[in-house]
N, C-alpha and C positions, 0 to 999 in steps of 0.2 A: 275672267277667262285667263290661262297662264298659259305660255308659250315653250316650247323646247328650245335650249340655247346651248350649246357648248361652255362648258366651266370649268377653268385649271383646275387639274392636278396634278400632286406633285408626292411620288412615292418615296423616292430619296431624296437627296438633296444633288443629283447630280443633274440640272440644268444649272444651277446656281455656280455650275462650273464650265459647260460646255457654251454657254448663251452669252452673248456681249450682256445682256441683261434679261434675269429670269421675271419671269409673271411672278406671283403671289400664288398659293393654291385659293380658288373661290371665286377667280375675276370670270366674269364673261368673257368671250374670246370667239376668236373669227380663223380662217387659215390665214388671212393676213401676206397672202401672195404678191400684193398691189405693193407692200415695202419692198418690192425686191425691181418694180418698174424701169426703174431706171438705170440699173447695174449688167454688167453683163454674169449672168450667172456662172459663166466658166473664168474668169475674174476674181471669183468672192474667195475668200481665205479665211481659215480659223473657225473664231468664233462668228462670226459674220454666216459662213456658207454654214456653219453649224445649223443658224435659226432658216435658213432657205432649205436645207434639207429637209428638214422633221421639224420643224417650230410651228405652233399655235402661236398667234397676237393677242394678249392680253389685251382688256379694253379700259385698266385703271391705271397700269403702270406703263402699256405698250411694249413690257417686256415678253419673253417666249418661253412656252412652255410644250414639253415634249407631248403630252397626253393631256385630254380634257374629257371627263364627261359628262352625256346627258343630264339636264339639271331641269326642272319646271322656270319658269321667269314668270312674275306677273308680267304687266301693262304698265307697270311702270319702270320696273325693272330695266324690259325689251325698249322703253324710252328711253330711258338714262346711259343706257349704253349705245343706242340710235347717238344719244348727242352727244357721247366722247368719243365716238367713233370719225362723226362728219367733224367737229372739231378739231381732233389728232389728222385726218386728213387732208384739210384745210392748211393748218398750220407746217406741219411737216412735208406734205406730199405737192404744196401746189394747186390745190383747186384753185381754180377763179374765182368765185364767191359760196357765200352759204347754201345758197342752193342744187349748186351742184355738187358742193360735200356733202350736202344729205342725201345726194341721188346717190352717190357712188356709194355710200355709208349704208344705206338701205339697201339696194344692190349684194351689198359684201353679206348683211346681215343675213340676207333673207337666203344667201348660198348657206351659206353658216346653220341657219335654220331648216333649210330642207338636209342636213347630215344629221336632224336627230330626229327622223325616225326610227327608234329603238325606244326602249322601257329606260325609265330613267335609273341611271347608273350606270346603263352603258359605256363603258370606255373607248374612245376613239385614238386612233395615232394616224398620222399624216406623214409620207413620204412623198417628196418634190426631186424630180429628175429634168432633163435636158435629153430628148430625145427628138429624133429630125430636125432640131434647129428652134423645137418650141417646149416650155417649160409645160411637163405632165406630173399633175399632186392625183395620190392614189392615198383612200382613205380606208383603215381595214377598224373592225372592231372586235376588242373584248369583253368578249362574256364571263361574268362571274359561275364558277363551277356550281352546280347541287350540291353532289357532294364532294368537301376537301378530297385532295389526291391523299392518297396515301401509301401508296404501291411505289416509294423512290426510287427502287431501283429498275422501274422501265418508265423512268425519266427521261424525252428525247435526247436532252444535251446532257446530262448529269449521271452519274452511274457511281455507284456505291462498290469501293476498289480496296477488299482487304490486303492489306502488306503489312509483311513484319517489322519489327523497330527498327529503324534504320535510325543513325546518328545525324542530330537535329543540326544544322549548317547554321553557323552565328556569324555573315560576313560582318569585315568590317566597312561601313557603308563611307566612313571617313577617309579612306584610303584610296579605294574605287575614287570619291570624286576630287582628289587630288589629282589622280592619274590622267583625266580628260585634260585635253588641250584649253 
């Protein structure tokens, strides 16, 4: 029997810039809300509030990842990550003992597991906010199109802008950063 799980990925490389540490594309993964317990989220800075905002929890590296999707997991799979899960919790977060890192770990997973109801490949993205005083994660998903777009220019954000040649601007980027204090 194979399970629905949430699974990095990673379409550029721009978590590998925004995350104190990015996931791997492939790891199993949770929203991973519980790392943020103990912080006050109006508090958090940087790269820090980056992974509380929109970060997935990797389950190999414990690093974050902006988008994950639906993947099959065997039984063993859905094990192995059950126990780097309650382990990384454990270790990092304070549980009291192994028992109660696996409740919380199963717990996480099985929230984790009920987001992939969808066809596998789904893409999921996670947004975390601070509203009345309590932390609210909104999960929205992508669908891969039928057919590629191909009509650019009624592209929401994007629009296709004929102009004539204009003379191409060669700063010089050395000077500018002399001039900062």
């Amino acid at each position: 029997m194979t399970r629905r799980l949430p699974r990095t990925l990673r379409l550029d490389p721009s978590d590998t810039v925004i995350f104190p540490d990015a996931a791997e594309p492939g790891e199993w993964a949770v929203p991973g809300g519980f790392a943020f317990w103990n912080e006050a989220p109006e508090a958090l800075s940087g790269k820090r509030r980056q992974a509380f905002r929109g970060g997935f929890l990797g389950l190999a590296s414990f690093g974050w990842s902006t988008l994950v999707e639906v993947a099959e997991a065997t039984e063993a799979q859905h094990a192995a990550a059950l126990a780097a899960l309650a382990q990384h919790i454990r270790a990092q977060h304070g549980a009291p003992d192994d028992a109660a890192a696996e409740e919380a770990a199963r717990e996480e997973l099985g929230f984790a597991e009920s987001l992939c109801d969808h066809p596998p490949g789904t893409v999921l993205a996670l947004s975390r906010s601070i509203e009345d005083g309590q932390v609210r994660e909104r999960f929205r998903t992508l669908h891969r199109r039928e057919q590629p777009h191909s009509q650019f220019t009624s592209l929401p954000v994007f629009a296709v802008v004929e102009t004539e040649d204009e003379p191409v601007e060669h700063p010089d980027l050395t000077s500018l950063a002399r001039r900062q204090p």
